[in-house]
C-alpha positions, -999 to +999 in steps of 0.1 A: -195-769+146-180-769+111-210-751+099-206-721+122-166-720+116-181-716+078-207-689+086-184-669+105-157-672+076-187-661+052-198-634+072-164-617+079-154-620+042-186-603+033-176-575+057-143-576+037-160-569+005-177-540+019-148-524+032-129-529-003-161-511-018-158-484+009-119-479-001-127-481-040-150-457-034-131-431-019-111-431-047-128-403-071-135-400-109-140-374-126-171-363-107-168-347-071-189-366-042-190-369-005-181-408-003-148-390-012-139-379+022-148-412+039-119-419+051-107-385+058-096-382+098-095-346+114-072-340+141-104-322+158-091-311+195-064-337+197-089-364+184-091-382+149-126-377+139-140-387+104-145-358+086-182-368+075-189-362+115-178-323+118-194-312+081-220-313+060-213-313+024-228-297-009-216-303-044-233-276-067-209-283-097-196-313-111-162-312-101-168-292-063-171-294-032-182-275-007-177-283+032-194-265+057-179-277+091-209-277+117-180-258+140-159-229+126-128-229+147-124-267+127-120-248+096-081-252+096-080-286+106-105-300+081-087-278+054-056-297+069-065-330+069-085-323+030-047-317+019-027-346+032-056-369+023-046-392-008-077-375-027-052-350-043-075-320-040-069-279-027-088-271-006-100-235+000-115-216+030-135-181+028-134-180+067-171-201+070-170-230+042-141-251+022-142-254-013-129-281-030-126-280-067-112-314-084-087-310-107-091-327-143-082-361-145-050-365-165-041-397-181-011-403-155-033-391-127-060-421-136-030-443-135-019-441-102-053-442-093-057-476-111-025-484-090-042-473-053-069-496-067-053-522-074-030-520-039-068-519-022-078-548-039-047-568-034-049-558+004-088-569+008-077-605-006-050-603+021-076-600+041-092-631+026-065-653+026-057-645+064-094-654+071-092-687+052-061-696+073-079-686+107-107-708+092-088-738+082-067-738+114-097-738+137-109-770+114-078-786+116-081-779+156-113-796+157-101-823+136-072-832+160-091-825+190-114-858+177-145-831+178-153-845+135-141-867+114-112-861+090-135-868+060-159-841+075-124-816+083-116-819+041-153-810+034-152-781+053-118-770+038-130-776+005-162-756+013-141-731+026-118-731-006-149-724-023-160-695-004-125-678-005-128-681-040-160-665-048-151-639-024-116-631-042-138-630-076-162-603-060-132-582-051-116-589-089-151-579-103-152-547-079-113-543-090-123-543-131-152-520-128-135-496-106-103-495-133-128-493-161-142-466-148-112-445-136-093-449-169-129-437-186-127-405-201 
């Protein structure tokens, strides 16, 4: 019993890692790429749709972008959606494509980057912490219940300490290369 309470724990905090390496990498540099817009929604017909499901993208320069919607009458909504987005681009529309050219990364613009990186990485540990508590609750169930023993209940919270831990130290290693190489110039 304990060891599936811990394999479940393990496997959702992996899925937490992933997730905080799916937000970091939204979060652009100086170079222009697709993973960008992953977690752009388009109010397409009344429906948020990721925008990675109504256009394919190109990027022929460095710093753009170019988004051909697979539908044309989604042009205004994409461009829409590209501008409240938090990936602080303008989007621009010749009537059948967007283009999206990245403005150069100022000093102050990397900080607050470094600061939605940091608010990311505090919320996947969040994450962590509210997993370790669903964990250690359903331990201390079983423990009450009589189902183990309460030397067997600390084990498995001290297993599960462990795991919390090198799961919070993935997301601070994710957390210190993604700030490294933001404030990069």
């Amino acid at each position: 019993m304990i060891e599936e309470v811990l394999a479940e724990a393990a496997d959702k905090m992996e899925r937490t890692i992933e997730s905080a390496k799916e937000d970091f990498s939204a979060i652009r540099t100086g170079r222009a790429h697709p993973g960008m817009y992953a977690k752009v929604m388009v109010d397409y017909y009344g429906t948020p749709t990721p925008l990675q499901q109504l256009a394919s993208f190109a990027v022929p320069e460095a710093r753009t972008i170019l988004i051909n919607p697979y539908d044309v009458t989604a042009l205004r909504a994409i461009e829409k959606a590209l501008g409240d987005s938090e990936v602080g681009a303008n989007p621009s529309n010749d009537g059948k494509t967007i283009r999206v050219i990245m403005p150069v990364l100022t000093e102050e613009r990397r900080k607050e980057y470094v600061k939605v990186v940091r608010t990311k990485g505090e919320d996947a540990k969040v994450a962590l912490r509210n997993l370790r508590r669903k964990a250690k609750d359903t331990i201390d169930k079983l423990v009450k219940d009589g189902d183990i023993g309460e030397d067997e209940g600390s084990r498995a919270e001290k297993e599960l300490d462990a795991l919390t831990k090198s799961h919070a130290d993935g997301i601070d290693d994710l957390l210190k290369r993604k700030e490294t190489e933001l404030l990069e110039v």
